[in-house]
C-alpha positions in Angstrom: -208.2 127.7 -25.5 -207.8 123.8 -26.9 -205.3 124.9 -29.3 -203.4 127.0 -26.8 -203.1 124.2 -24.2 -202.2 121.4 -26.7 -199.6 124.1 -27.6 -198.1 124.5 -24.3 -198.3 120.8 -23.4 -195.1 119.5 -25.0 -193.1 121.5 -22.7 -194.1 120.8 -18.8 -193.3 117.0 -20.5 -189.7 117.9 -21.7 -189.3 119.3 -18.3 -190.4 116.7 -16.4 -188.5 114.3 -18.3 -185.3 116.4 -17.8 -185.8 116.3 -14.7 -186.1 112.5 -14.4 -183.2 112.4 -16.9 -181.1 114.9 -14.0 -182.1 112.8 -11.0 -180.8 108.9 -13.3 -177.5 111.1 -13.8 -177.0 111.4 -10.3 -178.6 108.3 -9.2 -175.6 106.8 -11.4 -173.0 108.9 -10.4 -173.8 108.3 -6.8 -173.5 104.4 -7.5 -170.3 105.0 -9.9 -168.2 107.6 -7.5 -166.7 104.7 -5.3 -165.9 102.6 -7.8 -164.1 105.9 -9.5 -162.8 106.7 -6.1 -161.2 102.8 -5.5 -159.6 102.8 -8.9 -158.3 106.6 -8.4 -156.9 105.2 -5.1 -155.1 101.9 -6.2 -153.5 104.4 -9.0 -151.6 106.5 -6.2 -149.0 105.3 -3.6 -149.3 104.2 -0.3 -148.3 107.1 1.2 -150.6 109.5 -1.1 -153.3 106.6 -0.5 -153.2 107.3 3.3 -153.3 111.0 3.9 -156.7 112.3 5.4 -158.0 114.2 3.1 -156.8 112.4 0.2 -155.2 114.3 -2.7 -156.6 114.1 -5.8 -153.5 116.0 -7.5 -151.2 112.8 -6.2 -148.7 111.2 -8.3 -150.0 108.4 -10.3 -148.6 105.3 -10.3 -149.0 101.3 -11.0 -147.2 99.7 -7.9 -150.4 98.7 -6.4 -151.1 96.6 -9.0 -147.2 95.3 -9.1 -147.8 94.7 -6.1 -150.9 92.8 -6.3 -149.7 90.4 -9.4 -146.1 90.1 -8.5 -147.6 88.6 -4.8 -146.1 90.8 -2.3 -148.0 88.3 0.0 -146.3 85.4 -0.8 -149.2 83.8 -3.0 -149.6 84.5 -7.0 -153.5 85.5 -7.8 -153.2 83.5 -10.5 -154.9 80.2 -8.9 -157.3 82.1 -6.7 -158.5 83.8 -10.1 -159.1 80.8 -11.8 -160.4 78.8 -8.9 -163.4 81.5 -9.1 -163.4 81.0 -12.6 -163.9 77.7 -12.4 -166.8 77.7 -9.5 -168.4 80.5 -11.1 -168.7 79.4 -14.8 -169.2 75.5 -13.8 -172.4 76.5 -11.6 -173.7 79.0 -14.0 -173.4 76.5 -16.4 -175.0 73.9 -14.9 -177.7 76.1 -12.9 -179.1 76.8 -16.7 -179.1 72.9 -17.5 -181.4 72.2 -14.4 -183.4 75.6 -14.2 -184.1 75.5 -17.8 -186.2 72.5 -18.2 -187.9 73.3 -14.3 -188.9 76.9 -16.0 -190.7 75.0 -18.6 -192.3 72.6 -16.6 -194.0 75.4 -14.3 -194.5 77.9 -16.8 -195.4 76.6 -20.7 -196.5 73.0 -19.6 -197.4 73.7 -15.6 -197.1 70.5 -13.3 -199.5 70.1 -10.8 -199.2 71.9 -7.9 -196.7 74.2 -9.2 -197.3 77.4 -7.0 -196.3 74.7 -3.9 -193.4 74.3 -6.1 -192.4 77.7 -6.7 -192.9 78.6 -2.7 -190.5 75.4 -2.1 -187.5 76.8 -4.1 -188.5 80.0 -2.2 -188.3 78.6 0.8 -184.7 76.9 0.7 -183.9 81.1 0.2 -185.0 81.9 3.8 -182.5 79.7 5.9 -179.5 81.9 7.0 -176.4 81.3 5.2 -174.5 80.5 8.5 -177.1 78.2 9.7 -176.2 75.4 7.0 -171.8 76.4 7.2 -171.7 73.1 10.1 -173.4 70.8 8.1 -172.1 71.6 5.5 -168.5 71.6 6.6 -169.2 68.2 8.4 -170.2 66.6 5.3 -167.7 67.7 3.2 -165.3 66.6 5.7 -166.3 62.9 5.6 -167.1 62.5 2.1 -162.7 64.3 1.7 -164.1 67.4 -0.3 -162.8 69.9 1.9 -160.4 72.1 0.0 -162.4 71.2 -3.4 -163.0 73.3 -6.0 -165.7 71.0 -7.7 -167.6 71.3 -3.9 -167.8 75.1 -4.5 -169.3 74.2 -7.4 -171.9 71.7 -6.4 -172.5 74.7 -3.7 -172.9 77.5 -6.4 -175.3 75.3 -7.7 -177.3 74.7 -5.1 -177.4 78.6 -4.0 -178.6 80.1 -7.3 -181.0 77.2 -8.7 -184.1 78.6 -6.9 -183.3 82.1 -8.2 -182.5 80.9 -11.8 -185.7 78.8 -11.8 -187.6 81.6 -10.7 -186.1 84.1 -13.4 -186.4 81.9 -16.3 -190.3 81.0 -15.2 -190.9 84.6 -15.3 -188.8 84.8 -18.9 -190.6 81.6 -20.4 -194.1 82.4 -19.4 -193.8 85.4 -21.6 -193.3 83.1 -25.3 -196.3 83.1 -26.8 -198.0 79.3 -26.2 -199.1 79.6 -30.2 -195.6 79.4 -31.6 -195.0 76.1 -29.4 -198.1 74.3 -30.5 -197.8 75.1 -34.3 -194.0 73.9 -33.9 -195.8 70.5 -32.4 -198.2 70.2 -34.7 -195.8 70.3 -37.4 -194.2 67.4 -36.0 -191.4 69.0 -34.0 -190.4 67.0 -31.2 -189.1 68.5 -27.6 -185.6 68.9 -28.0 -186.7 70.6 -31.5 -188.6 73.2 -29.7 -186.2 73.8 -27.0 -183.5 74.3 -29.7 -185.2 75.8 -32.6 -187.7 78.6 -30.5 -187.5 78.8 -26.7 -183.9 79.2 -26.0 -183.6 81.6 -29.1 -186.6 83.3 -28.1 -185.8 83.4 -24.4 -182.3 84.1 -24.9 -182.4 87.2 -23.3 -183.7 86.0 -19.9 -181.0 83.1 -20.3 -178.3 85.8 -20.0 -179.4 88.0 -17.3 -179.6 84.9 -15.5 -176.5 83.4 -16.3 -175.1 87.1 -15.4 -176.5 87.2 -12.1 -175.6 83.6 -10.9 -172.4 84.6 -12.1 -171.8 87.4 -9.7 -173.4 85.8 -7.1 -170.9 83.0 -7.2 -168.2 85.1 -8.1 -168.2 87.4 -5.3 -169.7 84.5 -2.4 -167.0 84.5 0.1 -168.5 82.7 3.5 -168.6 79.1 2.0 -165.2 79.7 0.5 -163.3 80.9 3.5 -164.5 77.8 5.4 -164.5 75.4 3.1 -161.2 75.8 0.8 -157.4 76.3 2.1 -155.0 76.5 -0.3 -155.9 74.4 -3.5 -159.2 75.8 -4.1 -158.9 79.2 -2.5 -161.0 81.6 -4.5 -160.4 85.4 -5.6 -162.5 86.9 -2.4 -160.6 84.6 0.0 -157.1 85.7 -1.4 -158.5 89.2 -1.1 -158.3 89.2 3.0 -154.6 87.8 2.6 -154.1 91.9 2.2 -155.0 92.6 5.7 -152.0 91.8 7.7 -150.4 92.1 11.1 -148.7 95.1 9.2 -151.8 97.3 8.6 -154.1 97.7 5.8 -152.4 98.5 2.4 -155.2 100.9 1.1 -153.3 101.2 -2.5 -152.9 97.6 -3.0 -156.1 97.0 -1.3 -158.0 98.6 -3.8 -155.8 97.7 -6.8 -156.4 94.3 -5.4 -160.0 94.4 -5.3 -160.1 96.3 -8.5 -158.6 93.4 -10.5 -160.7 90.5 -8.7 -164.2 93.1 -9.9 -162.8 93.2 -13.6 -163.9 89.4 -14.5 -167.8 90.8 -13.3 -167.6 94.2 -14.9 -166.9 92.8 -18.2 -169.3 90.2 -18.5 -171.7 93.0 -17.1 -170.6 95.2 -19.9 -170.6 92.5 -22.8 -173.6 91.2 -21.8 -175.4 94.7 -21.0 -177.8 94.7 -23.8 -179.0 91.2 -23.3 -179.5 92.2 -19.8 -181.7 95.1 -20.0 -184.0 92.8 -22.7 -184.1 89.9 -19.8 -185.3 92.3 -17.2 -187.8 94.1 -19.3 -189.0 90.2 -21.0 -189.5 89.2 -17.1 -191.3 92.2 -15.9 -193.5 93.3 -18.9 -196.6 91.8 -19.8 
């Protein structure tokens, strides 16, 4: 009777995980069908775009995205791409210069009081968005900034720190304390360690990090609309420049939107492997 169940038991298990491997199938499908369906739909014309149902057996063609770079709205994308660039990567950059060191100081060598510290980053989360946009505003007005790209940055920064310094805690906790003190005892001095073991070690945390701050700056649009105007105007804001006393462009719309996701969907795709490491160092003991 032993043998006969150990025999039988390798299959309700293959099942079960076919099943499981069926239901992540269409878990991902469900997530990946309207991004499928907006690139489908920025490949067809305006016309085709904008019949109810849509046709799927439409003529393809690249006039959306003609459209969208040649600046049928009488602004190129080109600026607006780099201005979100240049917020994105200049507040990723320096959110991992600040959260970095914080990370270490609340997880490998703990201040005191550093769960008051932790709940204080938290906290600076829970204020609505739209709550600090007058403040905000005002002060950038006097201080000139308005229209700035370096205030989006500073911004970025300021948005993303308590998340970053949160992630990386969770990633640095998980380096074995042993490592660090034979490095010390050895004679290596801070900047040794940081550089020789914990940002090699924790490298995977470092870039889901930077990959999330990055798409949240990236795609933040509230700040940017109010704050910028022409000089600083990032990818999002140019995006609503489609929507015009004319109607709704649905082709060029999503050919529009398409090209201003690319920038993300690479680094997501480059950085993919890192990314699933960072998660799992964060969330497995």
């Amino acid at each position: 009777m032993t043998a006969a169940i150990t025999t039988r038991g390798p299959a309700p298990r293959r099942r079960a995980g076919s099943l499981w491997g069926l239901a992540a199938w269409a878990v991902g499908l469900l997530f990946v069908t309207p991004i499928a369906w907006m690139v489908l739909t920025s490949l067809h014309s305006e016309t085709d775009a904008a019949t109810n149902p849509p046709s799927l057996t439409a003529e393809l063609t690249l006039d959306g995205y003609r459209e969208f770079f040649g600046a049928s709205t009488g602004a190129s994308p080109w600026p607006p791409l780099v201005n979100s660039l240049t917020a994105s990567v200049g507040s990723t950059l320096l959110v991992l210069v600040l959260a970095i060191p914080a990370a270490y100081a609340l997880s490998i060598r703990p201040v005191r009081k550093w769960s008051d510290v932790l709940f204080f980053f938290l906290s600076t989360k829970m204020l609505p968005v739209v709550a600090a946009l007058l403040p905000v505003y005002l002060v950038a007005q006097n201080l000139g900034l308005l229209d700035n790209i370096w205030l989006m940055v500073v911004l970025y920064t300021s948005m993303n720190l308590p998340i970053a310094v949160w992630m990386m805690r969770s990633f640095l906790a998980e380096i074995p304390v042993a490592i660090l003190e034979a490095a010390q005892v050895d004679g290596a001095r801070l900047t040794t360690v940081f550089r020789r073991i914990i940002i090699p070690v924790s490298a995977p945390g470092i870039a889901a990090t930077s990959l999330i701050c990055f798409i949240f700056s990236w795609n933040e649009m509230l700040f940017a609309r109010v704050l910028t105007g022409v000089r600083a105007v990032t990818a999002p804001v140019f995006l609503t420049s489609f929507v015009t006393s004319q109607g709704l462009f649905l082709a060029q719309v999503c050919a529009a939107a398409f090209a201003v996701s690319l920038p993300v969907l690479i680094a997501g795709f480059a950085a993919q492997d890192r990314l699933v490491q960072g998660l799992s160092l964060g969330a497995v003991k």
